[in-house]
C-alpha positions in Angstrom: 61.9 109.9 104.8 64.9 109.4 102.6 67.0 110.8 99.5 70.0 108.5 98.5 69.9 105.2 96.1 70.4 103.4 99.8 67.0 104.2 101.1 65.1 103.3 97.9 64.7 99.0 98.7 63.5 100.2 102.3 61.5 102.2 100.7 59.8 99.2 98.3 59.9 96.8 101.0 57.8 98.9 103.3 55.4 99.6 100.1 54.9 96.1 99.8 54.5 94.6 103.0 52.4 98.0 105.1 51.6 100.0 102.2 53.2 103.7 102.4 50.6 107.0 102.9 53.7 109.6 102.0 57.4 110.2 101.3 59.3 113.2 102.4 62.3 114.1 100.2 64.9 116.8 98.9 63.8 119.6 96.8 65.0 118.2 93.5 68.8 119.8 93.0 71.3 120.7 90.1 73.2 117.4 90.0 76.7 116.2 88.0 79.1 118.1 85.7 75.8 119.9 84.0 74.0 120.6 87.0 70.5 119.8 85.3 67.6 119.8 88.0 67.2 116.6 88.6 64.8 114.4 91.2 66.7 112.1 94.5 66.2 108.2 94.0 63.8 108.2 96.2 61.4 110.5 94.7 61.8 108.2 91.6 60.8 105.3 93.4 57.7 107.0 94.9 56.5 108.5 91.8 56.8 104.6 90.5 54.7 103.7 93.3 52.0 106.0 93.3 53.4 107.6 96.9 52.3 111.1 97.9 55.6 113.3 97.9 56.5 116.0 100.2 59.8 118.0 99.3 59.9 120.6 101.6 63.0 123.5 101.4 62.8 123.7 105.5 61.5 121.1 107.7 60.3 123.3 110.3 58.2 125.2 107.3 54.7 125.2 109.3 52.7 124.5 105.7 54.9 121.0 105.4 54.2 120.5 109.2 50.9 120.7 109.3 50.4 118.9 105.8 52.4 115.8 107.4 49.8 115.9 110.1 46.6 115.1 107.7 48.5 111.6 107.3 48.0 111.3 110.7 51.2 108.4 110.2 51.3 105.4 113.0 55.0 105.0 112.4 57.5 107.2 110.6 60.8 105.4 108.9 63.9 107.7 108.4 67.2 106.6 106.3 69.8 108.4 105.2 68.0 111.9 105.1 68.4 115.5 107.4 68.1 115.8 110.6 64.6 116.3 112.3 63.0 118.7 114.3 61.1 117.3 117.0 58.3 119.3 115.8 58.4 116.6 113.1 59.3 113.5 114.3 56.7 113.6 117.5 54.2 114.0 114.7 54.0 110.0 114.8 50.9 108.2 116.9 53.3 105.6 117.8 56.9 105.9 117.0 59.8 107.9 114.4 62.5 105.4 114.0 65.6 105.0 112.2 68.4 103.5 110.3 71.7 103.4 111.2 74.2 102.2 109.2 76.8 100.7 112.0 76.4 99.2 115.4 75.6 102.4 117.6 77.0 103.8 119.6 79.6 103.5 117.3 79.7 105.5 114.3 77.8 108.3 115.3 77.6 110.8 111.7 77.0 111.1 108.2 79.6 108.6 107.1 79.3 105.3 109.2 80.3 102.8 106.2 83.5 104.9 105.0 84.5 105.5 108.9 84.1 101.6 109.8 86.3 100.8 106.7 88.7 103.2 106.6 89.6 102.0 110.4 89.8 98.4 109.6 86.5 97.3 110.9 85.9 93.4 110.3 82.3 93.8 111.4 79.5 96.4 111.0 75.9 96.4 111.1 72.3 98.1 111.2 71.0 100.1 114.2 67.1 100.8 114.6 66.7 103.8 116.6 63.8 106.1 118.5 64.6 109.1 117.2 65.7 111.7 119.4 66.7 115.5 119.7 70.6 115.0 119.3 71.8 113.0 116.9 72.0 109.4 116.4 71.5 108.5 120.7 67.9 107.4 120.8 67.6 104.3 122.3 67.8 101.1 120.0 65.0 98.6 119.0 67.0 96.3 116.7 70.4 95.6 116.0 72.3 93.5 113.4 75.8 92.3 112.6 77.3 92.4 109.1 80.4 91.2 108.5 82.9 93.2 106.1 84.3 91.2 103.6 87.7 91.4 103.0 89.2 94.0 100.4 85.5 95.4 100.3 84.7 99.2 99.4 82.6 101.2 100.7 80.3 101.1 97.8 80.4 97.6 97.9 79.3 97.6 101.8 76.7 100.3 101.0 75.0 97.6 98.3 75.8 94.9 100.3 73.7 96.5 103.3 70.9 97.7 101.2 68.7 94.9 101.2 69.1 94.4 105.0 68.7 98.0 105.9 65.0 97.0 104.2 64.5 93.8 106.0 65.3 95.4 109.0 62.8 98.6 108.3 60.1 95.8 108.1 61.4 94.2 111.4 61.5 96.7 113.3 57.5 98.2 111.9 55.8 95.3 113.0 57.7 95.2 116.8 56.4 98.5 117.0 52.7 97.7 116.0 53.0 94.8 118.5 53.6 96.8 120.8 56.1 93.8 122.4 59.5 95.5 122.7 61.9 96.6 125.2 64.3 100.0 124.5 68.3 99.5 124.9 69.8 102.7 126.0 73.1 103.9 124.4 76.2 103.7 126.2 77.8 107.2 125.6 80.7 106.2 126.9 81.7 103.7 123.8 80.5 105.8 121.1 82.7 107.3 118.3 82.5 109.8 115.9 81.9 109.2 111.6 81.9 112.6 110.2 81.0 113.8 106.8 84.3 112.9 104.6 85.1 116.1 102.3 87.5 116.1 99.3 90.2 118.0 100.7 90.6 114.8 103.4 90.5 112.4 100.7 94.7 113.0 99.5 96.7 109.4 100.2 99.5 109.4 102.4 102.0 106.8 101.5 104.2 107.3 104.1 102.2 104.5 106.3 101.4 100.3 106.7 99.9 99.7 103.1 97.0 98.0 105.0 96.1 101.0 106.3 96.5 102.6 103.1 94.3 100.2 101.4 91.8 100.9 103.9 91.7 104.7 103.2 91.3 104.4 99.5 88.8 101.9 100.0 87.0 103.5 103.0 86.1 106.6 100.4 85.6 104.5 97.3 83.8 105.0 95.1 82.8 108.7 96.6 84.3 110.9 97.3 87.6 109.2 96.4 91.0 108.9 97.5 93.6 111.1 95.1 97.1 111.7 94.8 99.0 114.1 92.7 100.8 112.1 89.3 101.5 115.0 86.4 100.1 117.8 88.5 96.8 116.3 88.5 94.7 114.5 90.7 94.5 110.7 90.5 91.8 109.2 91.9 92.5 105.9 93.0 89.2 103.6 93.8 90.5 99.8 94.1 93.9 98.6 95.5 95.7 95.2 97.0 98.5 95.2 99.5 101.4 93.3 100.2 103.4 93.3 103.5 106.6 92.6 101.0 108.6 95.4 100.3 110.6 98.6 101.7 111.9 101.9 99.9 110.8 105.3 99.6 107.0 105.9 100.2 104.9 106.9 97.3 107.6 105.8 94.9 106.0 104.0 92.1 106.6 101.4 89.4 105.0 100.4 86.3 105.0 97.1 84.5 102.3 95.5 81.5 99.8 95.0 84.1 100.2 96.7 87.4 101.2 99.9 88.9 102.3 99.0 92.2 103.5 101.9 95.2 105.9 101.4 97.8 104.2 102.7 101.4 106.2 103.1 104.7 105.6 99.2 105.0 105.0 96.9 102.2 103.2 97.9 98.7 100.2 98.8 96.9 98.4 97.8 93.9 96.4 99.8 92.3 93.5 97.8 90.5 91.4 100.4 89.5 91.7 104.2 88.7 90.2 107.8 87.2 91.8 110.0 85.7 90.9 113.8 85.7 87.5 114.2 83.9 87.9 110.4 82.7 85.7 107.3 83.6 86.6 105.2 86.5 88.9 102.1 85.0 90.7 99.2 85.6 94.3 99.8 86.0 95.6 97.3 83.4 93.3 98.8 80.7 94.6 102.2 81.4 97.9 100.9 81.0 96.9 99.3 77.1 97.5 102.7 75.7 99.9 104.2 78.2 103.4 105.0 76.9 104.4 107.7 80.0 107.7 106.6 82.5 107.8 103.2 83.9 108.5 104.8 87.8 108.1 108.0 89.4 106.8 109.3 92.9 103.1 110.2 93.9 102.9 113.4 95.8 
């Protein structure tokens, strides 16, 4: 059970190595600036492969219930989709498991790869979980650490996790059919929170370290996006470096040939890549081939 890009190698690997009776999905949705109906990855993928596709509209529909029951699934995989009824995930003859993207407890929510960025996380990982009424505390069959790479996005954590999100799926199918595992309970006490980012979080304040700036823009790049306000319009800013060098008045820019750098309440910003309103994403110095506005200014 999936619907992002993410789950789709999970999705193949399982195909390949177990073979995959059905895939439960979104209803296909009005997606980008023409809002055409369009299907999820996922329900690409399976359509590829031949998979049985479920999409209901509710998950405690009893037609899609009892339909998942004539599967009669041994194991049930879930990454990156809704939240589950139990009237759904007890359907399994042996387990409903998923996959977490962080090292639970921490990083309960939506968003575990911005959150762990966007704090300054040198290490993540993957969580395999029972799955359970609330959210995200069933107790944990596999765990494995990733290490962030410095300067890293969250896109480019999401791809670089991708393949062992699969690897792990896989893992943790045949410890279940072995039947050979012990349960790790959560520790409640040393969870955290990663909730669902929204737009109207995403607006840079300069007026902090630039590392931790750096870390924000990055933590929500490429999506939703960090933004600040340059000619009463919102810049989105997707790729930065920072320097420790550097006092003046945060949010105060300057422009040269090459760089647009930003002075924070401790050292200074470089903006590497950028998007303009209703523009493709770009890197900074090609935006700044053709640009012939002021050479400094302030970002509100």
């Amino acid at each position: 059970m999936g619907t992002p890009e993410f789950a789709v190698p999970t999705l193949t690997t399982l195909y390949e190595t177990f073979g995959v009776k059905a895939v439960v999905t979104v209803p296909d949705k009005p997606q980008g600036r023409g809002k055409k109906v369009l299907p999820c990855d996922v329900k690409i993928k399976a359509q590829e492969l031949g998979i049985s596709l479920l999409q209901p509209e509710k998950l405690k529909d009893e037609k899609f219930i009892n339909e998942l029951k004539t599967y009669e699934p041994d194991i049930m995989v879930v990454l990156a989709f809704r939240i589950l009824p139990e009237e759904v995930f007890s359907i399994s003859k042996i387990a409903t498991f998923n996959i977490h993207a962080s090292l639970l407890p921490k990083y309960r929510g939506a968003a575990p790869i911005n959150w762990a960025i966007i704090n300054g996380e040198k290490t993540t990982g993957l969580t395999s979980f029972i799955l359970e009424k609330k959210v995200d505390t069933g107790n944990i069959l596999l765990q494995k650490s990733i290490d962030i790479p410095e300067g890293a996005t969250a896109g480019d954590l999401h791809d670089l996790m991708m393949p062992e999100a699969a690897q792990m799926a896989v893992d943790t199918c045949n410890l279940l059919l072995s039947g050979n595992y012990k349960l790790m309970k959560q520790d409640d006490s040393l969870a955290s929170p990663a909730p669902k980012i929204f737009p109207e979080f995403c607006k840079i304040s300069w007026n902090q370290h630039a590392e931790k700036v750096r870390n924000f823009i990055h933590g929500i790049s490429p999506f939703p996006g960090a933004w600040t306000i340059w000619n009463f319009e919102r810049l989105k800013i997707l790729r930065v470096e920072y320097s420790c060098c550097g006092k003046g008045e945060s949010g105060f820019f300057s422009i040269n040939d090459k760089e647009i750098n930003v002075q924070c309440e401790k050292g200074i910003v470089t903006l590497r890549e950028i998007q303009l309103p209703g523009k493709r994403p770009m890197k900074t110095e090609e935006f700044l081939r053709g640009y012939r506005g002021t050479k400094s200014g302030k970002f509100n």
